[in-house]
C-alpha positions, -999 to +999 in steps of 0.1 A: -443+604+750-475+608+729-511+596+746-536+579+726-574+582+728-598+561+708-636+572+699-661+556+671-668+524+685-701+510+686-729+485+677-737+482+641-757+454+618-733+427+595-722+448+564-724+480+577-700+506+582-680+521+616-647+550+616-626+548+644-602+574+656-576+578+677-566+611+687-527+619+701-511+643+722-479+650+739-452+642+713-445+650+678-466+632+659-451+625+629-421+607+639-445+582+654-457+549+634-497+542+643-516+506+647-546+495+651-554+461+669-581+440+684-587+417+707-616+396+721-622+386+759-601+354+763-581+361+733-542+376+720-540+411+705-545+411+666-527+434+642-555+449+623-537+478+601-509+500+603-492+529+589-457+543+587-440+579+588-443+578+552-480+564+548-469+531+536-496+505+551-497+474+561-531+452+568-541+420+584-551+392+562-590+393+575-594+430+572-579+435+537-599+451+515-621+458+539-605+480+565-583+516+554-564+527+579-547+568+574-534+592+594-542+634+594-507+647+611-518+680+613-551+671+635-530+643+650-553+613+647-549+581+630-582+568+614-601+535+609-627+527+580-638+499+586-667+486+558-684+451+554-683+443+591-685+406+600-696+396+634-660+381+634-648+417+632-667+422+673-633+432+694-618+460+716-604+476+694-568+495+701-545+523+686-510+520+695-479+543+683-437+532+680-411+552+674-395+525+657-390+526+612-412+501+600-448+489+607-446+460+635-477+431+634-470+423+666-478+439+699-443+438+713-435+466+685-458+491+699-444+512+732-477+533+738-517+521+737-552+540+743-576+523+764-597+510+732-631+513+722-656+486+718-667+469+684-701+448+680-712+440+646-744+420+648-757+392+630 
């Protein structure tokens, strides 16, 4: 089973700029599809972006155009760009990996998570 570590959070001003990563290890990465989520104290795990075997992506409504999510098999890491932050966008945000075909939006679809990495984008 693959583990999933997340780094790049952090505090940055509205419009800005922040990269995410999540690092794997364990498994074959390849035959995994990768997700990235969020979720804010109180609240349900969103589906921010993910991407298949075959690099097909699939974005939430509030990130498109905004967020690119892409995935480097051979350093094993999934990556977030994330431009034009909103303080809307301030979350934990999560990787998560499933063996399964297609990309999931929902939580339930995803059998592994990292522990996340905080998000803060500042007014």
């Amino acid at each position: 089973q693959v583990q999933l570590v997340e780094s790049g959070g952090g505090l940055v001003q509205a419009g800005g700029s922040l990269r995410l990563s999540c690092a794997a290890s364990g498994s074959t990465f390849t035959t995994y599809v990768l997700a990235w989520f969020r979720q804010v104290p109180g609240g349900e795990r969103e589906f921010v972006a993910g991407i298949s075997r075959a690099d097909n992506t699939r974005y939430g409504d509030s990130v498109k155009g905004r967020f690119t999510i892409s995935r480097d098999n051979a350093e094993r890491t999934v990556n977030l760009q994330m431009n034009s932050l909103k303080p809307g966008d301030t979350a934990v945000y999560s990787c998560a990996a499933s063996r399964r075909v297609v990309v999931s939006t929902s939580p339930g679809g995803y059998d592994t998570w990292g522990q996340g990495t905080q998000v803060t984008v500042s007014s």
